[in-house]
PAVOLUM-225578 format. One line per 3 residues: number of its first residue (from 1); their letters; for each residue z, x, y negated of C-alpha. Coordinates in steps of 0.5 Angstrom, whole numbers. Example, Ala and Ser with C-alpha at 12.3 -4.5 7.8 and 13.67 -1.06 7.14 Angstrom:
// PAVOLUM-225578
1 = as = 16/25/9  14/27/2 $
// end
This chain:
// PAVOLUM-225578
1 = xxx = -2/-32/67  -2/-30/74  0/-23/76 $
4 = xxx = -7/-20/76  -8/-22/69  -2/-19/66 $
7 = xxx = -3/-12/69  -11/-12/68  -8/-14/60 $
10 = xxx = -3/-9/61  -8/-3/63  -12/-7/57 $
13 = xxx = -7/-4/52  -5/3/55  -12/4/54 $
16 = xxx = -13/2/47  -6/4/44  -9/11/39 $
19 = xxx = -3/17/40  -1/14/33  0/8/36 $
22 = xxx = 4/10/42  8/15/37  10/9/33 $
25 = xxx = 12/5/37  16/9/40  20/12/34 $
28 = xxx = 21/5/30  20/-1/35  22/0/43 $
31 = xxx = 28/-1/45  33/6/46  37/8/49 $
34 = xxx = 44/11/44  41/19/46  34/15/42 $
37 = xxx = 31/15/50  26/9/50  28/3/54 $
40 = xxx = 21/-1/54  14/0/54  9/-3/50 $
43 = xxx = 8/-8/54  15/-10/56  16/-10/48 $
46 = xxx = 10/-15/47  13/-19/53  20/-18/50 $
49 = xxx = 17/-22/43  13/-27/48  18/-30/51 $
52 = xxx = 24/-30/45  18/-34/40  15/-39/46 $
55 = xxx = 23/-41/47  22/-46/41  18/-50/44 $
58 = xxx = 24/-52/48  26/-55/41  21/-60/42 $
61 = xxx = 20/-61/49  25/-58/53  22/-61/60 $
64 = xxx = 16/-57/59  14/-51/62  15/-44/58 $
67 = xxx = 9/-40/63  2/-43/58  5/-41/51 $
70 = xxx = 9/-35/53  2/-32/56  -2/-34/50 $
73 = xxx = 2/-30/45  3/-25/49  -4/-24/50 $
76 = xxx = -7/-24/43  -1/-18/42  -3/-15/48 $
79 = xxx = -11/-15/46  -8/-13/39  -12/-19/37 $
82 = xxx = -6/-22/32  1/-18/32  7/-22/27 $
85 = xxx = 11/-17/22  15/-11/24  22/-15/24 $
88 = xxx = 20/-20/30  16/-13/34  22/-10/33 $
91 = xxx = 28/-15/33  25/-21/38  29/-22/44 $
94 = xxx = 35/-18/41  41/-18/38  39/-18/31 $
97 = xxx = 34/-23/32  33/-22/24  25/-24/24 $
100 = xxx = 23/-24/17  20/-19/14  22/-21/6 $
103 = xxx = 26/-26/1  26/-27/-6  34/-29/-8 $
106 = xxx = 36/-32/-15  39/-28/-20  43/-33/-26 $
109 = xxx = 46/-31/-32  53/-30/-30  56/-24/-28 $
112 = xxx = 58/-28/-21  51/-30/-19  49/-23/-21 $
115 = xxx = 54/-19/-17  53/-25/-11  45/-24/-11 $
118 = xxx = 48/-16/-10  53/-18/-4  46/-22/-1 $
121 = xxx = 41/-17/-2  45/-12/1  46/-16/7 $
124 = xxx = 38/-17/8  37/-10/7  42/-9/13 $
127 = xxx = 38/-14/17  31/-11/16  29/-15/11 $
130 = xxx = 27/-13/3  28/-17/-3  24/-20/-9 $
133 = xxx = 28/-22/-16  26/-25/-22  30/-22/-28 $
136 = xxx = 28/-27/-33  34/-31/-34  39/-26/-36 $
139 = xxx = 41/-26/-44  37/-20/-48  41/-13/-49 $
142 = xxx = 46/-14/-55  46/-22/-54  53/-25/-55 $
145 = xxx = 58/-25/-49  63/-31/-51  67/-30/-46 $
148 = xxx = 69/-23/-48  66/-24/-55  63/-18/-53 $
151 = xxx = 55/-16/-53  50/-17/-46  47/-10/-43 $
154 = xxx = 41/-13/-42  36/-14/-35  35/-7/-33 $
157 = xxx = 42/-4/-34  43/-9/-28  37/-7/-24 $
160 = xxx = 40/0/-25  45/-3/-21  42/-7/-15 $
163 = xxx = 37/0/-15  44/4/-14  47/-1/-8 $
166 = xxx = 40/-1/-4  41/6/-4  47/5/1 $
169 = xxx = 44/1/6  40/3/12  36/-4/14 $
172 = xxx = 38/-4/21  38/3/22  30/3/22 $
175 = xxx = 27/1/15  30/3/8  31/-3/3 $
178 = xxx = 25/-5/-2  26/-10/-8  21/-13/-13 $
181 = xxx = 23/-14/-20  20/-18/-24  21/-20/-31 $
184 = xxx = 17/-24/-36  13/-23/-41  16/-27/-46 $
187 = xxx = 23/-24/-45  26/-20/-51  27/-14/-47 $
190 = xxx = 20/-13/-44  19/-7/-47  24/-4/-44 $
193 = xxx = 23/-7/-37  15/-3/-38  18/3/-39 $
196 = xxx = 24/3/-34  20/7/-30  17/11/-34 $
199 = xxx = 21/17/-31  20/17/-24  27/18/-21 $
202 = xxx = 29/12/-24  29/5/-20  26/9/-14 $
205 = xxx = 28/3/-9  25/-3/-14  16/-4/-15 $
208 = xxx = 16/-7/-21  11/-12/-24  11/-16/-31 $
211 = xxx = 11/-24/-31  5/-26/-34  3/-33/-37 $
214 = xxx = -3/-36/-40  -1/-36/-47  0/-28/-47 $
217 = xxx = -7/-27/-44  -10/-32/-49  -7/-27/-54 $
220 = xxx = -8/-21/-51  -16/-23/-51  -16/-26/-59 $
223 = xxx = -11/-20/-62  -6/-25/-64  2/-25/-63 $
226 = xxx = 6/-29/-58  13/-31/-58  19/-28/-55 $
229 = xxx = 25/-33/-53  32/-32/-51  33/-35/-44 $
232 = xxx = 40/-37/-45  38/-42/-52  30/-43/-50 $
235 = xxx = 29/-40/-57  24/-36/-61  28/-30/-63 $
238 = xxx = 22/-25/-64  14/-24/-63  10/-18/-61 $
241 = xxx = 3/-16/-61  0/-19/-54  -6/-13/-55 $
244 = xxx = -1/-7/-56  4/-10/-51  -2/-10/-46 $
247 = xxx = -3/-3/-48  3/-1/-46  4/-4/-39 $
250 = xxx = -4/-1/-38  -2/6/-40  4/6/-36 $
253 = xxx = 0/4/-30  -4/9/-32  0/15/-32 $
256 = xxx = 5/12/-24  2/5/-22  7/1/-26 $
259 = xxx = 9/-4/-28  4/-9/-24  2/-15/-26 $
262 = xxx = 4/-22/-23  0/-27/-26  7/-32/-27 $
265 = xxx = 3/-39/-29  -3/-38/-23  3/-38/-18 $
268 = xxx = 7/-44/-20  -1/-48/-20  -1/-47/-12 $
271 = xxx = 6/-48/-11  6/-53/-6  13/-56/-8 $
274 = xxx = 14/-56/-16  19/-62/-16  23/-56/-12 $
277 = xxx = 24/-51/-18  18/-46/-21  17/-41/-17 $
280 = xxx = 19/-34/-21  18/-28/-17  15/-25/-10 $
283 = xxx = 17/-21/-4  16/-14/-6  9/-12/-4 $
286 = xxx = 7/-19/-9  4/-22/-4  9/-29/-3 $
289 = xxx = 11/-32/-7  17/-35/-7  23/-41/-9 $
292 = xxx = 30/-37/-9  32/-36/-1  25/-37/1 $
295 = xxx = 23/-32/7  16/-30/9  14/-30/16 $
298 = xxx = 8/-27/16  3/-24/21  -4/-22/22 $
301 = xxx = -11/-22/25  -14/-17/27  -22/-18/25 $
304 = xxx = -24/-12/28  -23/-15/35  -27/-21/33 $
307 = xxx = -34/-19/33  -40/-21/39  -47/-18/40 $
310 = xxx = -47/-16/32  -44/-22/30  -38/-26/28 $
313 = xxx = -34/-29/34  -33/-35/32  -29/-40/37 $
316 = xxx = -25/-32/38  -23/-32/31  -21/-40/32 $
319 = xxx = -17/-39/38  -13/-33/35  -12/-37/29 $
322 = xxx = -9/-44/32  -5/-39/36  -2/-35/31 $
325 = xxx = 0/-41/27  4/-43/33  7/-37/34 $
328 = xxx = 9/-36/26  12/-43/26  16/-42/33 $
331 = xxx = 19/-36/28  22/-40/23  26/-43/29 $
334 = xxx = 28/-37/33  30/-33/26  37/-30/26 $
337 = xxx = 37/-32/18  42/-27/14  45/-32/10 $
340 = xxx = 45/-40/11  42/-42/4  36/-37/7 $
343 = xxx = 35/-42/14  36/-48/10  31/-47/5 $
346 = xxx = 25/-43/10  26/-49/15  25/-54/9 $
349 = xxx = 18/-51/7  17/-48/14  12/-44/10 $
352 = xxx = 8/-39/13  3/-33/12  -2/-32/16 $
355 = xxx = -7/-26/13  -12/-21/17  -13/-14/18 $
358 = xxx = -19/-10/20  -23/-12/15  -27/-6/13 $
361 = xxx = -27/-4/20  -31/-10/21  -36/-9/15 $
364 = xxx = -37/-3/18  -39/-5/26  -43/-10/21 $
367 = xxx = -46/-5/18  -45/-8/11  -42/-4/6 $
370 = xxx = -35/-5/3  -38/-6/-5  -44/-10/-4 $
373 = xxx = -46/-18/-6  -46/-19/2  -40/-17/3 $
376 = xxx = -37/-21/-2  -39/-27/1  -38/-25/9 $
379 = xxx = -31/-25/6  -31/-31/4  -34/-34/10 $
382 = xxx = -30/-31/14  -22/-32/9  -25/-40/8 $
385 = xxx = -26/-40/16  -18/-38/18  -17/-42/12 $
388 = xxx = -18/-49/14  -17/-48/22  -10/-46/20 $
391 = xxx = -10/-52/17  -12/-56/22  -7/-51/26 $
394 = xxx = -1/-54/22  -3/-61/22  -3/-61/30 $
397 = xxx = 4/-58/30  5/-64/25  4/-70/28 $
400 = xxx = 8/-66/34  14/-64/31  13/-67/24 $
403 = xxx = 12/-64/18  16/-60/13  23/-63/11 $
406 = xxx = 20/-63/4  13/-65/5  14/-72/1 $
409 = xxx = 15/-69/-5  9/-63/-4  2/-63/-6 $
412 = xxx = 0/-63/0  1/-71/1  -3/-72/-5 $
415 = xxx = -9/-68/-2  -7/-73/5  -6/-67/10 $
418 = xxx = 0/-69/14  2/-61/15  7/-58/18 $
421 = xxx = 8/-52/14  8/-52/6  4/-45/6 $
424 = xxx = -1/-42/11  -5/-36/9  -3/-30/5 $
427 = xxx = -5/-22/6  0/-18/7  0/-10/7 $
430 = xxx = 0/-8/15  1/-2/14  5/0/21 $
433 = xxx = 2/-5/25  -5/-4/23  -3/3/26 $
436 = xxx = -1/0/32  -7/-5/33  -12/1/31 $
439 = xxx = -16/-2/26  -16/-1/18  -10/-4/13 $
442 = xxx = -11/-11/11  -17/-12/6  -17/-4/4 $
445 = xxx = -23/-1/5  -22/4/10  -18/10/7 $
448 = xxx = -20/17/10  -26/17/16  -22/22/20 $
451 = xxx = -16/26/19  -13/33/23  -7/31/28 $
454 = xxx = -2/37/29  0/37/36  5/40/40 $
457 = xxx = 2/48/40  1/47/32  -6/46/35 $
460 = xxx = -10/42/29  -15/37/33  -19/32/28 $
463 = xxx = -19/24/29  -25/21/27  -26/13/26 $
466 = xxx = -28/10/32  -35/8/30  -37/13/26 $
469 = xxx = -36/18/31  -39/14/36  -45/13/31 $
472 = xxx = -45/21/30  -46/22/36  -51/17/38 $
475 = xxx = -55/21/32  -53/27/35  -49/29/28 $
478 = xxx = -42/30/31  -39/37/31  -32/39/31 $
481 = xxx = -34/43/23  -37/36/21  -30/33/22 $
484 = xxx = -25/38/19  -30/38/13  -30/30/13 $
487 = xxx = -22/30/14  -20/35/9  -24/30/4 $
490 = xxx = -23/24/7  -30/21/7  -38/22/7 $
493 = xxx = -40/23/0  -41/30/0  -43/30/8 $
496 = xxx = -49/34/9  -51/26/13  -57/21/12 $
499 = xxx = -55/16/6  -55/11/11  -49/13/13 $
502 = xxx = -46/14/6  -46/7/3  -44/3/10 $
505 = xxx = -38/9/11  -35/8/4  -28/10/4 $
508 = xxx = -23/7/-2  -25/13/-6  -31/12/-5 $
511 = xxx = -32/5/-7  -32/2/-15  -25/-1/-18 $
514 = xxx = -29/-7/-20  -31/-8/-12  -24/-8/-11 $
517 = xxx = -21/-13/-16  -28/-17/-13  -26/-17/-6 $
520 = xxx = -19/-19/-7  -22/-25/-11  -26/-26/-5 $
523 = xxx = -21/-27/-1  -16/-31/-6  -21/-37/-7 $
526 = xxx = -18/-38/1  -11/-36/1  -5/-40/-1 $
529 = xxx = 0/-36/-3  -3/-29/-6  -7/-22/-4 $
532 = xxx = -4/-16/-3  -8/-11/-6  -9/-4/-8 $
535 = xxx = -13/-2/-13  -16/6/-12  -18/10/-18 $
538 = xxx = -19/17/-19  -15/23/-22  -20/22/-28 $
541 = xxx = -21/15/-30  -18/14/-36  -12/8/-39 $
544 = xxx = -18/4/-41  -21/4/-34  -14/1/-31 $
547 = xxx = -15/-3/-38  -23/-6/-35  -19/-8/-28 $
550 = xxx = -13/-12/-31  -18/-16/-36  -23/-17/-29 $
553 = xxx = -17/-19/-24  -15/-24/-30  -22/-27/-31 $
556 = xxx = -24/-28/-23  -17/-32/-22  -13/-27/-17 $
559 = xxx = -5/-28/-18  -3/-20/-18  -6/-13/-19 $
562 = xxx = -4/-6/-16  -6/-1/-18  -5/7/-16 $
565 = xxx = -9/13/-20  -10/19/-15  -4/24/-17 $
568 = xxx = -1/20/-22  6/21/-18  7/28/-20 $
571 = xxx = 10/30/-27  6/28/-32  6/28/-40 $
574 = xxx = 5/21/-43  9/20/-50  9/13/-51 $
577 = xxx = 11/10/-58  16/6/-60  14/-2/-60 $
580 = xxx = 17/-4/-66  19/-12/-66  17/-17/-72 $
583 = xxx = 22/-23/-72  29/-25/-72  31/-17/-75 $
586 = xxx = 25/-19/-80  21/-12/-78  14/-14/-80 $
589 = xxx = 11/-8/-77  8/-8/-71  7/-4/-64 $
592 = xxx = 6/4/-64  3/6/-57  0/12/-58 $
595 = xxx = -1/18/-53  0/25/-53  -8/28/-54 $
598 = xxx = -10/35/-53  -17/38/-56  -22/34/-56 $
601 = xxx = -18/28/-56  -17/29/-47  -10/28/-44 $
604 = xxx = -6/34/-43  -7/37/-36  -1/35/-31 $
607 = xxx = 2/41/-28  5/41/-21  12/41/-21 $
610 = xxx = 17/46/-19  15/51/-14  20/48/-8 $
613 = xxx = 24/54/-4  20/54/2  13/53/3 $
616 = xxx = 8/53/9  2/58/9  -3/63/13 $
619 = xxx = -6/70/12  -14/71/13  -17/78/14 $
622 = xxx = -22/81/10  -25/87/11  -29/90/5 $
625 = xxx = -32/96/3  -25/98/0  -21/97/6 $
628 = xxx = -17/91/9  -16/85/4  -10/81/7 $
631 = xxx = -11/73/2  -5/69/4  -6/61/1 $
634 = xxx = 1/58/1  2/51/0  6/45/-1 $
637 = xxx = 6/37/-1  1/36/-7  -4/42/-3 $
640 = xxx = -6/49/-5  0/52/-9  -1/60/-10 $
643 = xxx = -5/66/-6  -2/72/-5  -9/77/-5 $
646 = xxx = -6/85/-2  -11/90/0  -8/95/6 $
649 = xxx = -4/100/2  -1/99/-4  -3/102/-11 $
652 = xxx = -11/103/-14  -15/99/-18  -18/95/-13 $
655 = xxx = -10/93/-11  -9/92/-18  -15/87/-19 $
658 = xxx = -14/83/-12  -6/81/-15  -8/80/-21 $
661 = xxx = -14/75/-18  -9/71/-14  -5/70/-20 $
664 = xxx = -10/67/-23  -12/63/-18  -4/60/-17 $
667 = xxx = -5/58/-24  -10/54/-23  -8/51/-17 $
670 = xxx = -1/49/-21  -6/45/-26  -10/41/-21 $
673 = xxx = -16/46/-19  -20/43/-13  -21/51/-8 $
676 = xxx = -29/49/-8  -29/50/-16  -25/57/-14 $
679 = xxx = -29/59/-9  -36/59/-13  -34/62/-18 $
682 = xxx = -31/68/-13  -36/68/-8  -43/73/-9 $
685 = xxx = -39/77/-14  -42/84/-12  -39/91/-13 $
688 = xxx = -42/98/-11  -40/98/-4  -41/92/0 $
691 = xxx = -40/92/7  -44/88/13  -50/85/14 $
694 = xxx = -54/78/13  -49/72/12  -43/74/14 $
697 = xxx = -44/82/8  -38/82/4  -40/83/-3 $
700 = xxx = -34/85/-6  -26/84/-6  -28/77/-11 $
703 = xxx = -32/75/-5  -26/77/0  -22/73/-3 $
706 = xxx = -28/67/-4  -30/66/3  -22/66/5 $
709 = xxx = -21/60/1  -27/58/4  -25/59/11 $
712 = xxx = -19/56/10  -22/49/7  -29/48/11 $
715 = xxx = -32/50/4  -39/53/5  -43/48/10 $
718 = xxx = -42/55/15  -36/49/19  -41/43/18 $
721 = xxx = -37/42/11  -40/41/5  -43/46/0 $
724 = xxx = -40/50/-4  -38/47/-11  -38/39/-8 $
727 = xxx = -32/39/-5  -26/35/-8  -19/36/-7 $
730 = xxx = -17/34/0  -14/27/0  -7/29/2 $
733 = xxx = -7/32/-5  -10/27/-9  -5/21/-6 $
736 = xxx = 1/25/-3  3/28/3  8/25/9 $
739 = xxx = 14/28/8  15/27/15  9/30/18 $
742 = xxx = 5/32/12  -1/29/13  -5/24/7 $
745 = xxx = 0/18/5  -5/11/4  -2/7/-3 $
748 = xxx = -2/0/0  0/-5/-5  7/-3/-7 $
751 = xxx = 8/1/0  6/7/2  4/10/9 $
754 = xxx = 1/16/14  -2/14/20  -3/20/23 $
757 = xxx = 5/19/25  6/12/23  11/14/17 $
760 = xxx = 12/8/11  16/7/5  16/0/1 $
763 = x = 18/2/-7 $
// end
């Protein structure tokens, strides 16, 4: 790459690197200085990476020139075409040099092999990695302990602890550990597994997921029993009801998002290496699977970018496959392992995941809605396209380099195809570097159309998505109010815009859970290890929707579920029974899953939790025929919480009834109630002495305190909003809010994000 070249490359990225971008990488990925001064720009860090991963190719060919591959990979970095996962943005050319993002370590019953798996998983945290566990071969709670003829503590008492030691340890002064605990189905203490999380202050550094097998499904599905069985002796010690189980695991993920679902017999059916052990848990995010010491090296293309005069770029989308494939292979060799066992094991598999991102952003340049048959099969065209030219990639490399160590004993030598890597496809969450390239998470739909970013002088300035403020403005559509209304909902559906726009501009609100589950599946028909993928469902839907999806992700072959209810994650009341087991204490009763009901059969209404100590607010006057009304709206990380409504001078009637008014509206918002729902029932309320004239006449005191709110929430259609009595709560309510910045956080497989300041946190 000739000098031009890189500064034409260089001024490329400056340009499309969006303020959230910049901010990331300068908080998280840059080189700084002890004072937190960075050290490099962008495009030094990208050249950092470059250089560092072409020096494998040394290995092989230590006469030959570095300058062709270095350029490559620098370039698609730099056109934000491909970027590898945040361990090697960050670590690459460093003294880390820590490369891979996660690793999955065994656990066996022993009291020396659990406190090892402790020790190794607190030096991967310390390296910036996270880990995945399979807790499946530890004896069952008050199981005989010969040793000290004492009796087990069971499996979840032991993730308490690793949980405890994940909480010391800063992953490299940047990323806080996660873990993935998985425990199967058949495990005598798999109630209490589902249940270890049903108090949110419990396991907060642990996803969660249920190993899963056919022969629990197929019970699930004909209401019959399945066994359980000691892991020490293999032998049957009890049975449940597959039904009334399944109940459990779906009415807990109703109420907080766990447990998932890991479909156990689905994973070890594409293990690429059976004669080296079963595969039994994954990275944390679900989508690698993995042997014990296995890592994965991970990267992503970035599909909005490979798109040409309103069609897909084919002969782009090779070019940036063949040389990410490259690029992740040179990882393997360049990485820095935590623990030797780690580095024999990655290189003797050399497996890789390459996955995507951008893919509603491509829909949507596409013009094709995110939930449609067309959609579906774009996905497939697309996924089984990268798919093969991975392969191809691979077995290039191969006949250079050879294949994998392990490549005899592999599937893959059945098939004939001579690899140089065990696995090459996987859909990672790409959370932060998905920020970095501009574009939409993984295969998510896009999750809000705009956002409002707080600038230094507390100025709130909407950032919409690129091509919908592109086409709003070739429509002549745009305004600053239209964006602020779509901003507090995160989408168009109640946007006073043409219905076109609506189904090509969904948002993962707006899109069906079965869509999701469907498009996952699309996705996984062409992917070699699995597809992280969060399944979005409103406040409202009930357990038997989540119920629905499970049954779906069964049926259309996908290896894992997610899934995340709007709100699910405040303190909720959900009483779940005892289950009562039938075998070896011979109890011949069955589960008991029951749900706290109030009238009508309808769950208890969630309430907020406590009011923090300190809360952000505003104060709006309103003049009024009897005087001046002061509405101040104060909130906290779930939105609205109270409204403080004062007239100018103490005393009165009207005083009397302003205060009792925002009492009321406090206790509505502490239940959820959305501002449009308060607003129409304030708004147009008239008293004897109203004030003003034509539109902007305040009726009453009621009305006052209406319009403030409306004010405050662009409801009403006056900013561009949406009409009264239409507006849905905003986002940062609905999903959480950044405890760094405030804005609406995204749940991304196990993950979450913001991406108005780049902040993330997997488990």
């Amino acid at each position: 790459m000739t000098v031009a070249e890189l500064r034409a490359l260089s001024a490329e990225l400056d340009s499309n690197l969006s303020p959230s971008a910049k901010k990331v990488l300068e908080r998280r990925y840059l080189k700084r200085t002890p004072e937190g001064e960075p050290l490099e720009t962008p495009v030094d860090m990208f050249v950092r990476v470059a250089e560092n991963i072409a020096e494998a190719d040394h290995l092989y060919h230590p006469e030959e020139s570095l300058a062709e591959t270095v350029a490559g990979f620098f370039a698609v970095m730099a056109r934000l075409e491909f970027l590898p996962n945040t361990p090697t943005l960050m670590n690459a050319g460093r003294e880390l040099q820590q490369l891979s993002a996660c690793f999955v370590l065994p656990v066996e019953d022993s009291m020396e092999s659990i406190f090892g798996a402790i020790r190794d998983a607190a030096l991967v945290h310390q390296s910036g990695g996270g880990t995945g566990f399979s807790f499946s071969r530890l004896r069952p709670k008050n199981d005989l302990v010969k040793s000290t003829m004492g009796v087990a503590s069971g499996p979840v008492s032991f993730m308490r602890v690793f949980d405890m030691a994940t909480e010391t340890i800063k992953q490299g002064g940047t990323r806080r550990g996660a873990n993935m605990g998985i425990l199967r189905v058949d495990h005598p203490d798999i109630i209490e597994f589902i249940r270890a999380k049903e108090d949110e202050h419990i396991l907060n550094n642990f996803n969660i997921s249920v190993g899963v097998t056919e022969e629990f499904m197929g019970a699930v599905l004909t209401g019959g029993e399945y066994a359980l069985r000691n892991p020490r002796s293999h032998e049957q010690v009890g049975s449940l009801n597959a039904r009334e189980v399944f109940d459990l695991i779906v009415n807990l993920a109703w109420k907080n998002g766990e447990p998932g679902i890991v479909f156990l017999d689905r994973l070890n059916r594409d293990n690429p290496t059976p004669g080296l052990g079963e595969i039994e848990s994954t990275n944390p995010c679900g989508e690698q699977p993995l042997l014990p010491y296995e890592s994965c090296n991970l990267g992503s293309i970035n599909l909005a970018v490979m798109l040409k005069d309103g069609t897909v770029d084919w002969e782009r989308l090779r070019r940036v496959t063949r040389t990410a494939v490259h690029f992740l292979d040179n990882v393997i060799d360049m990485n820095r392992y935590p623990l030797a066992e780690i580095g024999e094991k990655t290189r003797s598999s050399r497996k890789i995941g390459l996955g995507v991102m951008g893919w509603a952003d491509m829909l949507v340049e596409l013009d094709v809605p995110y939930d449609s048959e067309e959609a579906i099969r774009l996905a497939h065209e697309v996924m089984g396209f990268i798919h093969e030219e991975a392969i191809q990639a691979s077995e290039e490399l191969a006949a250079d380099r050879g294949t994998f160590p392990n490549w005899e004993e592999s599937t893959w030598k059945a098939k004939g195809r001579r690899v140089r890597n065990a696995t090459l496809t996987t859909i990672a969450p790409t959370g932060t570097i998905s920020i970095i390239a501009g574009c939409s998470s993984g295969v998510e739909p896009i999750f809000a159309l705009a956002f409002i970013r707080n600038v230094m002088d507390n100025t709130e300035l909407p950032e919409a998505h690129p091509v919908l403020e592109r086409v709003l403005k070739e429509r002549g559509l745009y305004s600053e109010g239209l964006m602020k209304g779509i901003a507090a909902v995160g989408g168009l559906h109640d946007m006073d815009v043409p219905e076109d726009l609506k189904k090509i501009f969904v948002t993962a609100h707006d899109v069906a859970p079965e869509w999701h589950v469907r498009m996952q599946a699309a996705f996984q028909d062409h992917v070699d290890n699995a597809v992280s993928k969060t399944v979005n469902f409103p406040n409202q839907a009930k357990p038997e929707d989540v119920e629905r999806v499970y049954l779906l992700a069964y049926e259309l072959g996908v290896k894992g579920v997610t899934i995340y209810r709007d709100g699910s994650r405040q303190d909720q009341v959900l009483n779940i029974g005892e289950v009562k087991r039938k075998g070896a204490d011979g109890d011949p009763s069955g589960a008991s899953l029951q749900m706290e009901l109030g009238p009508q059969g309808t769950p208890i209404m969630p309430v907020r939790p406590s009011r923090s100590p300190v809360l952000r607010g505003e104060t709006r006057e309103k003049v009024t025929g009897c005087g001046s009304l002061y509405v101040t709206v104060n909130e906290d990380d779930y939105g609205p919480r109270e409204v403080f409504a004062n007239m100018g001078k103490a005393g009165g009637c009207a005083s009397a009834s302003t205060e009792a008014i925002g009492r009321l509206i406090s206790l509505a918002f502490r239940y959820g109630v959305p501002p449009d729902k308060i607003v129409k029932q304030l708004k147009g309320i008239r008293c004897h002495v109203p004030l003003g004239f034509g539109p902007n006449q305040i009726l009453s005191c009621p009305d006052a305190i209406g319009r403030a709110l409306a004010d405050k929430y662009y409801i009403g259609g006056d900013n561009g909003g949406p009409a009264v009595g239409q507006l849905a709560m905003p986002i940062a309510v609905a999903q959480g809010a950044c405890p760094d910045c405030g804005g609406a956080i995204e749940h991304e497989g196990g993950c979450v994000v913001c991406r108005s300041c780049g902040y993330s946190k997997c488990a």
